[in-house]
N, C-alpha and C positions, 0 to 999 in steps of 0.2 A: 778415450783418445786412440787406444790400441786398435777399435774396431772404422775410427776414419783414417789410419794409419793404411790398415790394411788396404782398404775401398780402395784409396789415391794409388797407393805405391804396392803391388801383389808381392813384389821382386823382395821388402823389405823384412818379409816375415823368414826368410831364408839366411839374413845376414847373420855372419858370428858374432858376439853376444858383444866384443871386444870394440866394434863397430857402431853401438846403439847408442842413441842421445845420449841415455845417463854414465854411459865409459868413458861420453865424451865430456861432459862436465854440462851435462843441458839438461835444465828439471821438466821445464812444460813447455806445452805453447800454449800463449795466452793471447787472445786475439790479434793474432798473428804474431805475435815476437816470442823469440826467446828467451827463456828464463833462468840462469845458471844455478846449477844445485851446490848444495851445501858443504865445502873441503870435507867436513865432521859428519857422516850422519847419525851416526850415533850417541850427537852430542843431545840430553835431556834439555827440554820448556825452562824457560826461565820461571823460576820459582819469587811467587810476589810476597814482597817484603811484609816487615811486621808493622804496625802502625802505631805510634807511639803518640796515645792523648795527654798531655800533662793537664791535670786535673789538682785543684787547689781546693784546701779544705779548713775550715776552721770549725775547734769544738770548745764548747763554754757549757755550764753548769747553771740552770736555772731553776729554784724548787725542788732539789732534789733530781731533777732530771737531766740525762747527757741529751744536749742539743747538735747537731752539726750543722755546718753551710757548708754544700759541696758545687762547686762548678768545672766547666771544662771539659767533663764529660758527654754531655750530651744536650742538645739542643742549639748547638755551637752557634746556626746562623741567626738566632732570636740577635736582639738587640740586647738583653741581659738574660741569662737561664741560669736559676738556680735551685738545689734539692735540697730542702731542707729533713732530718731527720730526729725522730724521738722515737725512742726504742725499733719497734720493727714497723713502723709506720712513716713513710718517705711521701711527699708531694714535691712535686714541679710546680714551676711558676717560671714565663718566660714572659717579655714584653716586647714590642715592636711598636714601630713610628709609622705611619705614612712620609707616602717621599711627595717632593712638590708644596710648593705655597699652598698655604688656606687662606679659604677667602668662604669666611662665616666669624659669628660675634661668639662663640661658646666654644667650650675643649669637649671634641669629640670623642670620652673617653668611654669607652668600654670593657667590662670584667667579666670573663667566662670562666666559671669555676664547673669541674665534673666531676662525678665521680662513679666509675665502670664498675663493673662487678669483678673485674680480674681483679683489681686489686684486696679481694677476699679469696682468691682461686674459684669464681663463680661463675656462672651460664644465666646471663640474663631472664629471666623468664615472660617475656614476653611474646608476641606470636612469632616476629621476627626474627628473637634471640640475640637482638642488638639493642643497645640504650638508643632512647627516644628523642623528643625535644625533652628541655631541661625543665627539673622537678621542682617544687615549693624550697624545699631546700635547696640546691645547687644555686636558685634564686637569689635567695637570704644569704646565702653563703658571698657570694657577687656581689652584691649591695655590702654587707659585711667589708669585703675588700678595699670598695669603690669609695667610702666614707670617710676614713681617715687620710687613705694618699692624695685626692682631687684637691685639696685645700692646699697643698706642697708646690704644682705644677706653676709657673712663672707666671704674672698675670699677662695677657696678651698674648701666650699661648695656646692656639688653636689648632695645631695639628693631631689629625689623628693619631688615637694612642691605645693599643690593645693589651689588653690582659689576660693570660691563657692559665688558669691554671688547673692542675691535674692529680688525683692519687693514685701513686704508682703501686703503693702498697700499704693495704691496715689492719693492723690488728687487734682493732676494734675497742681497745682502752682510750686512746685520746681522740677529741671531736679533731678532726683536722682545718677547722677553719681557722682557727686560731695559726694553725702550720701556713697556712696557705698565705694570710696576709703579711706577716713575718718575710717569709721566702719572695713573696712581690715586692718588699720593702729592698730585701737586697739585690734583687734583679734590679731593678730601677738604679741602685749604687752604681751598678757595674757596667750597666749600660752608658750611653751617649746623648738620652734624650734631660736636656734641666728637669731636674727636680730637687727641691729643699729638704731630702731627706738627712739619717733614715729615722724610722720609728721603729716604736717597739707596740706590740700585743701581747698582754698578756689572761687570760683568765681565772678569775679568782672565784673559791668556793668558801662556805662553813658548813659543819657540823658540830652541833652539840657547842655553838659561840665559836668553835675554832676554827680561823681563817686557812684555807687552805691552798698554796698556788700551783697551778697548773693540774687541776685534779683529774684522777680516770673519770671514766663514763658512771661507774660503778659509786662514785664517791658521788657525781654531781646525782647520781639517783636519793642519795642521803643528803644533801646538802636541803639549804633553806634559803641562797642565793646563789645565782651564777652571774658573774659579768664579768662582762669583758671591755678591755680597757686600752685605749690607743694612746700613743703621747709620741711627744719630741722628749730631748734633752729635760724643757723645763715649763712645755706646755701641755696642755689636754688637746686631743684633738675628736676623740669619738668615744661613748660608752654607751654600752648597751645591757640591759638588766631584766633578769626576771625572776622575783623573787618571794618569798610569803611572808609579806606584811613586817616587813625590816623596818626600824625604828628610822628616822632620817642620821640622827646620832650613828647610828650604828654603820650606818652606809656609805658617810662620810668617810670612818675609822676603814673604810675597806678602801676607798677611794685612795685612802691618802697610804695606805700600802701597795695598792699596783702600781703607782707611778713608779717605784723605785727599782720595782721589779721589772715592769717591762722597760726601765732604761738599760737594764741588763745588753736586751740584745742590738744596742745602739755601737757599742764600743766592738763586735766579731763585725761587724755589717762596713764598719769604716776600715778595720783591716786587709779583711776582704778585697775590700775596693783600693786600696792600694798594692796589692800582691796586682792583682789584674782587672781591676777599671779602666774603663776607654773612656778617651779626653771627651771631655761635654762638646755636642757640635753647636754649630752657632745656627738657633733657628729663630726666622722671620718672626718676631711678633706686633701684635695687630693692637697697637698702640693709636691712642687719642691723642694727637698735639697740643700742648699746653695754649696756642694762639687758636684753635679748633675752641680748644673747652670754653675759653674765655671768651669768645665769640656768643658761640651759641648761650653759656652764661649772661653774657648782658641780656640777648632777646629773650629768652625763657624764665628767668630766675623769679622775676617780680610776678608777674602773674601764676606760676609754679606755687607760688608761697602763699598767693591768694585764696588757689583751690585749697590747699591744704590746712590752711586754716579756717574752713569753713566749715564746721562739724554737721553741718545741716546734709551736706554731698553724703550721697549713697557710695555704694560700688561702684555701680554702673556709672550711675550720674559723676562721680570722681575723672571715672578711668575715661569716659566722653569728652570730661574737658580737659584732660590734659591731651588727649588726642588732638583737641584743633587748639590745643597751643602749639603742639609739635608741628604742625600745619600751616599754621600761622609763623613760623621760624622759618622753613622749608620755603617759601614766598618766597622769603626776605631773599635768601640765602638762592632762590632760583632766577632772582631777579638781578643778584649780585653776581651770578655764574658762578659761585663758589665751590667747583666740583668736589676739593678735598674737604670740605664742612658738610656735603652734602651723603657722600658714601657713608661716613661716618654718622648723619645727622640721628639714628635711634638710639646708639649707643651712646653719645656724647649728651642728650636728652634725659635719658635716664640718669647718667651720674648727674647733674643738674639737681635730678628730682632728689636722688639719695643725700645728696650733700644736704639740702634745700628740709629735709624731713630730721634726718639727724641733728643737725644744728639746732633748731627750734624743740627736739626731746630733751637734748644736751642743755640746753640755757634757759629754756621755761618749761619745761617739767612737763609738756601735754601733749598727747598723740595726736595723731589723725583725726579721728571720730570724736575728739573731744577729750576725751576721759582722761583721769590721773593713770601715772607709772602703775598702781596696782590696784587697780579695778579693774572688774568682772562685765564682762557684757550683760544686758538683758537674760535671763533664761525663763525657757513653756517649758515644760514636759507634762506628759501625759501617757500613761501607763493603759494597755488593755484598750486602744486605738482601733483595735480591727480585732472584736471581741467572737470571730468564727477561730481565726488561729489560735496554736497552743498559747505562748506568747508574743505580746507585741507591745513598742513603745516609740514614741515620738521625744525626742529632743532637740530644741531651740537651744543657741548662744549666739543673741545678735544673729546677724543674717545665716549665720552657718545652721543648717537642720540637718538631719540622720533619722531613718525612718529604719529600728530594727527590729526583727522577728525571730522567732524560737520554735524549732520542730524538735521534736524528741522523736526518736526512734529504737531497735532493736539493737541490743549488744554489737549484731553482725552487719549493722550499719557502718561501724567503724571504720573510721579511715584508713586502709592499708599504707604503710612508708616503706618505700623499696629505699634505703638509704644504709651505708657503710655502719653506723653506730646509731645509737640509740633505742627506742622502743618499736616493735614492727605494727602498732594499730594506733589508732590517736581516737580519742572516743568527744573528744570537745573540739570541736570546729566555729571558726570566724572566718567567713566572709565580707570580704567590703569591695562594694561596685562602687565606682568613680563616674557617672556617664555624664555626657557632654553637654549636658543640657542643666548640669547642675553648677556650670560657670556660661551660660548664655554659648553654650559654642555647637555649631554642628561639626560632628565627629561617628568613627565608623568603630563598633564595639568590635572587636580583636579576643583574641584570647588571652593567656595570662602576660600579666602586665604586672614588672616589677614594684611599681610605686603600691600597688592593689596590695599584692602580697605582704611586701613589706607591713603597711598600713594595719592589714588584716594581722598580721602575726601578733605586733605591738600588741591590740587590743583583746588576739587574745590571750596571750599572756598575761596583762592585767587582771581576768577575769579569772583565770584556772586557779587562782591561791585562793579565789575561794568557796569553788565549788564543791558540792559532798563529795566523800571515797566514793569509790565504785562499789562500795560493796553494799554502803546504804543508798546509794541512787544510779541502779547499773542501765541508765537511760543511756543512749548514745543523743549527744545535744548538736545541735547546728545553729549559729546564731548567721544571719541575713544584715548587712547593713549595705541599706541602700543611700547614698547622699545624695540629700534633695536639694540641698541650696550650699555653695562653699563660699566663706571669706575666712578660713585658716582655722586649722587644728580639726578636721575631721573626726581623725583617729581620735581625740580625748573624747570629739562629741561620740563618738562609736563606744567608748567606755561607757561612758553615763547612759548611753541608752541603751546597749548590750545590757548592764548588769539591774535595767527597771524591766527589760522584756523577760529576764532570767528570771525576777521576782515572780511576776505576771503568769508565767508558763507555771508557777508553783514550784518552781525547783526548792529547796531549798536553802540557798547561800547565804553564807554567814552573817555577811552586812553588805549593805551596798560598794563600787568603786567608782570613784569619779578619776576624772582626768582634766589637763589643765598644759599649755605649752607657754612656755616661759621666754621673754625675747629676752635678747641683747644690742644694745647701742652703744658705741663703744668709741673715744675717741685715743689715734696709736700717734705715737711719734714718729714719722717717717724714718728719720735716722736711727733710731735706736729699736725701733718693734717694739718699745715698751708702750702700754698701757695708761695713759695721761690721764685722761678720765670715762666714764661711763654708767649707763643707767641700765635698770633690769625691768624690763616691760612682763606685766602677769597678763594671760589670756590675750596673743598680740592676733591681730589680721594678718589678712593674707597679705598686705602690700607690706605689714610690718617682716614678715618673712621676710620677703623678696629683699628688700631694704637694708633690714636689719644684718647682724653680724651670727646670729644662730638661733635654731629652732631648738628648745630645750622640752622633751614632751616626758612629762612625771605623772602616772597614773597611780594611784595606792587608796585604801582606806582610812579610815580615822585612824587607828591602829599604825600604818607604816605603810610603805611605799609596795608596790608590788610591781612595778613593769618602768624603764626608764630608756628613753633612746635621743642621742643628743646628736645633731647635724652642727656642724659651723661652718662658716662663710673663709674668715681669715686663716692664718698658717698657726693657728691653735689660740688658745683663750687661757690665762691661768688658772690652777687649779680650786684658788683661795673665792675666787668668782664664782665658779661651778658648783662649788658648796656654798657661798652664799647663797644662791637662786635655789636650793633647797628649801630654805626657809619661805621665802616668798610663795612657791609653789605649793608650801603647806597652806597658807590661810587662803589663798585662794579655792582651793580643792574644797574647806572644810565649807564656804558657802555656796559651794557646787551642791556639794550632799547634804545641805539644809534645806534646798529644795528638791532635791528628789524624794527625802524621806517623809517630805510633804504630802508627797503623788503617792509614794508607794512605801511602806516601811518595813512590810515582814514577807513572807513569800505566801502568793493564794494558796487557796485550797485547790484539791485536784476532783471537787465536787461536779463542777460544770460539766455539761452535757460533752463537749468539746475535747477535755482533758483528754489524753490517752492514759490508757492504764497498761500495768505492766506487773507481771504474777510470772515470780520463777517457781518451779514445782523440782519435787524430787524423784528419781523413779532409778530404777536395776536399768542398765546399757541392755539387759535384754528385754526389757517394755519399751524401752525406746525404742528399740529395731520395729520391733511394730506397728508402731505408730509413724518410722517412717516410711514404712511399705517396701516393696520391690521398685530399685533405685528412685526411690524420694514420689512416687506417686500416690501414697497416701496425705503426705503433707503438705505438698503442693497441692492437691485437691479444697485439703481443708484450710488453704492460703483463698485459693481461688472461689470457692462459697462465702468466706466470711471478710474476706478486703484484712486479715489479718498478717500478724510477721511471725513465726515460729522459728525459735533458732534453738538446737539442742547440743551439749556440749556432754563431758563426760558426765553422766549423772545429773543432769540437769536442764529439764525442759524451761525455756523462756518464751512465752508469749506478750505480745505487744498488739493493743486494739485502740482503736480510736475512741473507744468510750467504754464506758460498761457494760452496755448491753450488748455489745459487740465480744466483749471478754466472756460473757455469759457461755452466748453462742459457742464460744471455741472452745474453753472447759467441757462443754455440752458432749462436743463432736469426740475432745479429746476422752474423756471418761466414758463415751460409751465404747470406742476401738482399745483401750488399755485397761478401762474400770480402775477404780478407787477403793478402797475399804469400809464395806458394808457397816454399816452400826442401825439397830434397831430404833426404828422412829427416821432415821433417813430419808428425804423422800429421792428420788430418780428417775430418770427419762427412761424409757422403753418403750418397744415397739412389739406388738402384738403378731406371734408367729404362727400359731393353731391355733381354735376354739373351738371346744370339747363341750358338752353337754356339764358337767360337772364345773366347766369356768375354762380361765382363758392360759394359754401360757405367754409367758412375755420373756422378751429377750433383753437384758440392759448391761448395763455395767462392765462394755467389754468383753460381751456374748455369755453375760453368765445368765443364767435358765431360773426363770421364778414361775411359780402359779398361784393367778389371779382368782381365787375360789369366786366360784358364783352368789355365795353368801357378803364377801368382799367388795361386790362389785357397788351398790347402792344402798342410802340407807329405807329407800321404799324395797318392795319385795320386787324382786325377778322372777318373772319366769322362764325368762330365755335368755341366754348368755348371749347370742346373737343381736338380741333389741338394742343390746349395749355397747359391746366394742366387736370389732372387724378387723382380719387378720391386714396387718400395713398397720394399725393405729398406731400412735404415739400419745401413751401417755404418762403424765406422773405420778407414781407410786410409792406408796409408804411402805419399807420392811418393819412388819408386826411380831417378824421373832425367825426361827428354825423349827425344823421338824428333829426328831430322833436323827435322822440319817445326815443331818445337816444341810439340804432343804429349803431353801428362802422361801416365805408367804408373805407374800403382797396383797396391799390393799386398796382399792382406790376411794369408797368411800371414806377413811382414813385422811388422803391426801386432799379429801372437801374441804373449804374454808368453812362450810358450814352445815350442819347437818340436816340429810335429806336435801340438799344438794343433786341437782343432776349430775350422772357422774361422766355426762360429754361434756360437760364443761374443763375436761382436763385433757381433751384429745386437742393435740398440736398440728398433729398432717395425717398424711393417710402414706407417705411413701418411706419404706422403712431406709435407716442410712447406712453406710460403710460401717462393717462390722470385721474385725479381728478376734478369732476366739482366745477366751484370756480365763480365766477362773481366778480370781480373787478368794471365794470360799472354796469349798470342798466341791467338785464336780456333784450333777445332778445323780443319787445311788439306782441302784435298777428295784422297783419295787414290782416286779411283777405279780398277777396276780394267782397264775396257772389256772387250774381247773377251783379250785377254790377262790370265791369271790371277796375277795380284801376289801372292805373299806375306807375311807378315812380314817387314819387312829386318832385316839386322843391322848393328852399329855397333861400331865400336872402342871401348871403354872405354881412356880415360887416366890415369893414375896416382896423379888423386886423391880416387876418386870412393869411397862408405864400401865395407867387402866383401860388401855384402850386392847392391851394385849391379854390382860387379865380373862374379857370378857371372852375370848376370841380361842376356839379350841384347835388345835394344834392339828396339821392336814399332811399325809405323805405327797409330797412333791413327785413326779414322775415326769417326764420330758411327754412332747408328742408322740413322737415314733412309739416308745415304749406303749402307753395308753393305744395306739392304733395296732399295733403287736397284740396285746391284749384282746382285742374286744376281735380281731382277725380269728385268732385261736380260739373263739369260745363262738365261732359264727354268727357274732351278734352287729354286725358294721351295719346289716341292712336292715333286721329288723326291730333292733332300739326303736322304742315310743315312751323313750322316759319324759318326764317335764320336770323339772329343778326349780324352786321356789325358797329365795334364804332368809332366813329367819333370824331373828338376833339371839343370840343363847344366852342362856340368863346368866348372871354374873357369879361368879364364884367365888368362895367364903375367904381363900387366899389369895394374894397380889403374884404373880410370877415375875422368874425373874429376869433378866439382859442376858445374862451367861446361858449357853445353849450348848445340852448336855450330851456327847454323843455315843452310838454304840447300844445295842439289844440288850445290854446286863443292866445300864439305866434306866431304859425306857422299863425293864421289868419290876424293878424296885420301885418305879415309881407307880408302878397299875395295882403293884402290890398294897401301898401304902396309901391309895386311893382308895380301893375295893376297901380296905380295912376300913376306913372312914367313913365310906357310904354303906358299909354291911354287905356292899353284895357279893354273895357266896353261888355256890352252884345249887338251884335251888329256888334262890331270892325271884321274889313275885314284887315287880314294877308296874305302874300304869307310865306307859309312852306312849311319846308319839310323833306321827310319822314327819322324819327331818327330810328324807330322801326318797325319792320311787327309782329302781336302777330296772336293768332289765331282769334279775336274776331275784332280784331280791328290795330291802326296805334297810335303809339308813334310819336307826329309830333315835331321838332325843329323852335320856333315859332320867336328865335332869342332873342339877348342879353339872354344868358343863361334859359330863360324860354322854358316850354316844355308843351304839352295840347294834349289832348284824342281826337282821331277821332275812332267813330264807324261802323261798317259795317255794308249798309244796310240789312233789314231782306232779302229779295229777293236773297243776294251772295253777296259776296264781288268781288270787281275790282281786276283789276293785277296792284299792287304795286311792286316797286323797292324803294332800300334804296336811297337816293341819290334825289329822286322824285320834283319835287317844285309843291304844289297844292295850290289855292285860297282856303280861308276858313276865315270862322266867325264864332266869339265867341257866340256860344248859352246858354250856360249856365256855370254855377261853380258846381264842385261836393262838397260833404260837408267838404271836408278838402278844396275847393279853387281850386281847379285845375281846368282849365277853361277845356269845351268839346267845339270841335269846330266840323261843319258841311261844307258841301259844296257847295261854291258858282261857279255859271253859270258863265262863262265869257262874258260881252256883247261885 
């Protein structure tokens, strides 16, 4: 402003100070007017006040544990928000209405349960670094919610109605759904939307027979049930159970202890709500008129009653005619202009039909479909249906079918759980697909869908009490159920034929599990909510659901109950009911699984071509390194040749193959990059590195170094190492024993199925495979020859060695390089013209033995106590004959298994043949014992 001050007025920058706007009492100019400053200016900002939330809290004692209800705090514009707290573990739960009439036939309620990773102090780890769409759990947890409160909201109640709830913080002892539902109970108190509450939740555990309520994470790891249990004052309204094979007795006795417990938190919820509950508002509900009902009654009722007493009606054929009876009303009623019978007419239709179905259960005892209160539908099954996969099985009940399947996989198949508590891998998975085509409907598949999961969990929980440890069956399992036909109870049919695809696949599980859902019909007294009379329907349809007052689904074996999850219709059922239909749900189940153990009664064999197999091995973290190579390129390799799964953990290689011959393969791969521990008579894969005049060398076991003597090679004679194997061959070889230096000697006519056998018959390829050098035995020693020509030594065999090693005289082992080192330094690369021809050495008087003895002060004691044996002295006069022609000199065969050096004179050597018989005396022993013999005249 100082600088358009100046511009306009030059004269003002001259004026005394006494003169200036702000002397004069003037702050600014503000488009164009004046602005008056401040009497004060050096009076300080107003300082903003403190803000004072009153926040209400109640705390009670449940099982040992302090509980709170805290409100006021925070979430203040929900329609109810409250925190509920146990130890250092706190959830929110807030709820809210839609504003505005509804106009639809159903309560649009929904339950969003989450849970962040802050509330562990944690960084999501996903790409993002944010949580995603909602997980299997958060799901479950939702549904959990949604089950017990929905039966409470007013009938005729259709506005929308949300459920948020949240873990603010946990420290991973308590499952917080149980918090979550609790804390929705009291929001809904404190709110303004009707509701019949509150309830309570509680979960209850055993260990060791003792009941335990509200147990840790830690405890329910030990227990042998968990459920959980919803109620009013002096109803049931939801329980849910997964347990191992609980007597019904037994589960009852647990029933009839959470009621009391979870009334616990009935009495803080109503205080609560009196400190600071908001007045209930008054909302619109979408009520039938008693002159509507009775309307549409007269025209629908009789012919209603006709369908349904015609056991001959299908499904389909059912639900068709009741559609052009509804039709056939609609006429009437269009003809009549009856616009308010008319808005209403599917809703007013349907109660018709319910009334119209109940009635006729209630006073003659017989369903829909014909059948008595507890009888079983028709059931097929059939086991090993689709006999390429590991397992599979077919199950019928009445029109409902479930086509389920069984993959086994690798440890590291397991299902990863990013969740607040519990275990972080889940190694038994159940899937269940619902598609649209298995109720006549076109439909657009989606991703997860709560009813799916839900479904899928039940069933498999049923299944897990009784599949092996993981220590005896560390498969990772996936069961597949696909619904091919529904009219009610899916999920039981998903039991029954989950646990015949379990058999099928070979797993081994205990005993079968069936499943079976149990109705209710139920007549109440309007004025009082009591209970007047009622029937218990076993194995109900799908129209029985819709109808009926609850879906009771009990899965378990002979033995006891294993999985349990109850839905109801009304504002709860009593508890003395709920255990009765225990009972019934027992004989029911028990002729479920008289025909499955018809179809299938023990678990197959894992013989079939199909089976996969599965071989954990043991090895040092430092052979594993090697076999996973530089970052994971060796095993990914040996993934990518054999269609196999390698997963390695501390100490412990697991491989998973599709069959056997497939596992073969990968042993193969994996024993030749880490090698195994030799044992004589062994036979093993190798691949052929150089080939030497004298035989072959072969690489196996992990890059450990053997030699294929050319005497070894066939049981016809050779005379060329080459006729026979080529460096790349692959073949299999038998260890015949060690040498002194420790040595392997291989043999392949050995590894013949029969003798004089080709010995191509044991080459596999010609391209040698990935090798890691490893040594299992002792590295290969350096046997050089220097200027002195060494031959093969020989060795005593001891008395326990098999007879095939017996006959077989013991050879120094030397690598390639060394041998072409050799024959470099003696000038003889180019002009060798030996020929090699092997012979079988005649068997010797003692057996040798497996233990293979090492070190030069051995081998001399034992040449010592051989020469004693055969007599030969320096001196001794033998007839031999010629075993070997070398360039230097004669390999002679001096008989009983010994073998001795004859040298060529300096002047030229003679004309030798293999086969030769020469006189000769022992002139001397070279420094490992090996006698050198010379030639004597014949007189």
């Amino acid at each position: 402003m100082s600088s358009l001050a100046t511009k306009s007025h030059p004269l003002l920058t001259s004026l005394p100070s006494f003169l200036t706007w702000r002397a004069l009492g003037f702050r600014t100019i503000c488009s164009g007017r004046l602005g008056f400053a401040s009497s004060d200016p050096e009076q300080d900002p107003p300082v903003a006040g403190t803000k004072v939330l009153e926040t209400f809290k109640e705390e009670f004692e449940i099982g040992s544990r302090l509980i709170t209800l805290e409100t006021g705090k925070i979430a203040r514009f929900a329609n109810g928000a409250v925190v509920l707290g146990m130890d250092e573990t706190k959830v929110l739960s807030t709820v809210t209405s839609g504003k505005g009439d509804a106009v639809r036939d159903f309560l649009p309620l929904t339950v969003d349960y989450q849970e962040k990773r802050y509330a562990q102090g944690m960084i999501p780890t996903t790409f993002m670094r944010r949580e995603g769409a909602p997980k299997e759990r958060e799901l479950l947890c939702g549904r959990l919610i949604d089950r017990p409160i929905r039966p409470l909201f007013p009938a005729g109640f259709y506005h929308e109605v949300q459920v948020m709830a949240s873990v603010l913080s946990s420290d991973g002892k308590q499952d917080p759904d149980v918090m979550a539902a609790n804390a929705t109970s009291a929001a809904l108190m404190l709110s303004d939307i009707p509701w019949g509450g509150p309830i309570g939740v509680i979960r209850i555990g055993r260990i060791a027979g003792q009941f335990i309520v509200n147990p840790t994470m830690d405890e329910l790891n030990l227990s042998d049930l968990n459920l959980v249990y919803a109620c009013t004052k002096d109803k049931t309204l939801m329980i849910d159970v997964q347990a191992r094979e609980i007597s019904e007795k037994d589960l009852e006795a647990s029933l009839r202890l959470a009621h009391p417990e979870a009334a616990k938190y009935l009495e803080p919820q109503i205080r609560l709500a009196a400190k600071v509950g908001k007045h209930k508002k008054e909302y619109k509900l979408s009520m039938i008129s008693d002159r509507t009902l009775e309307k549409v009654s007269n025209l629908a009722a009789v012919p209603i009653e006709a369908v349904f007493t015609d056991p001959s009606y299908g499904k389909f054929e059912r639900g068709e005619a009741l559609e052009n009876i509804a039709q056939e009303v609609r006429k009437v009623l269009e003809e009549e202009c009856d616009e308010e019978c008319l808005k209403v007419l599917p809703k007013a239709v349907d109660t018709v039909r319910k009334k119209v179905v109940r009635k006729r259960i209630i006073t003659e005892g017989f369903r829909v479909d014909g059948r008595h209160l507890n009888e079983v539908r028709p059931i097929y099954c059939e086991a090993g249906n689709l006999p390429i996969l590991h397992g599979s099985a077919l199950f019928s009940r009445g029109d409902t079918q479930v086509l389920c399947t069984v993959t086994l996989g690798a440890p590291e198949d397991a299902q990863r759980l990013d969740s607040l508590v519990g275990p972080p891998t889940k190694r038994f998975m159940l899937h269940y697909s619902f598609p649209p085509f298995s109720i006549n409907e076109v439909g657009k598949r989606v991703g997860l869908n709560r009813r799916e999961v839900g479904h899928g969990t039940l069933a498999e929980k049923a299944l897990l009490a009784v599949l092996p440890p993981e220590d005896d069956f560390p498969y990772t399992v996936r069961v597949n159920s696909e619904v091919m036909a529904s009219d009610g109870s899916t999920s039981m049919a998903t039991v029954c034929g989950g646990s015949m695809a379990l058999m099928d696949a070979g797993i081994p599980v205990r005993e079968h599990v069936a499943g079976v859902s149990v109705g209710l019909v139920s007549e109440i007294d309007p004025s009082t909510g009591e209970f007047k009379d009622y029937r218990i329907l076993t194995d109900i349809l799908g129209l029985e659901d819709h109808l009926g007052d609850m879906d009771f689904k009990i899965a378990g074996t002979r033995k006891g109950v294993t999985a349990i999850q109850l839905d109801i219709k009304p504002a709860g059922i009593p508890l003395d009911i709920i255990c009765e239909c225990l009972e019934h749900a027992l004989k029911g189940r028990l002729q479920i699984l008289d025909h499955m153990e018809q179809q299938i009664s023990a678990a197959r064999t894992q013989d079939d071509r199909n089976s996969p197999r599965l071989v954990t091995l043991k090895y040092s973290n430092d052979t594993l390194r090697r076999l996973i190579g530089p970052l994971g390129s060796l095993k990914r390799k040996i993934e990518e040749e054999t269609g196999a799964r390698i997963s390695i953990s501390d100490g412990k290689l697991t491989i998973v193959a599709r069959n056997q011959e497939m596992l073969e393969k990968v042993r193969e791969k994996v024993d030749f990059i880490i090698g195994r521990e030799i044992e004589v008579g062994g036979v093993y894969k190798g691949v052929v590195t150089s080939v030497k005049e004298y035989g072959a060398f072969v690489e196996f076991n992990g890059g450990q170094q053997g030699l294929l003597h050319i005497s070894e090679l066939s049981h016809e004679p050779v005379s060329r190492v080459s006729d026979v194997v080529t460096v790349g061959q692959k073949l299999a070889l038998m260890c015949i024993g060690q040498d002194v230096r420790g040595n392997i000697k291989l043999s392949l006519k050995a590894a013949l199925s029969k003798p004089g056998a080709e010995a191509k018959k044991a080459v596999e390829g010609c391209a040698p495979g990935d090798k890691e050098a490893t040594n299992v035995w002792a590295s290969v020693g350096n046997a050089s020859d220097g200027q002195n020509l060494e031959f093969p030594t020989i060795k005593s065999e001891t008395a326990e060695t098999n007879s095939y090693s017996s006959s077989t005289p013991a050879i120094v082992i030397r690598s390639a390089a060394e041998c072409e080192e050799e024959e470099k330094t003696s000038g003889l690369s180019q002009s060798s013209r030996s020929r090699s021809k092997s012979t079988v050495a005649s068997e010797g008087d003692s057996k040798s033995k497996k233990s293979i003895h090492d070190g030069k002060s051995d081998m001399e004691s034992k040449v010592e106590t051989l020469v004693s044996t055969r007599n030969l002295k320096l001196g001794t006069i033998v007839t031999a004959k010629v075993y070997q022609i070398r360039a230097r000199g004669l390999v002679l065969d001096l008989g009983g298994g010994i073998r001795g050096m004859y040298r060529f004179e300096a002047n030229g050597k003679e004309e030798f043949k293999i086969g030769d018989e020469m006189l000769v005396k022992c002139s001397s022993f070279t420094g490992k014992g090996i006698p050198v013999m010379s030639s004597v005249n014949e007189e």
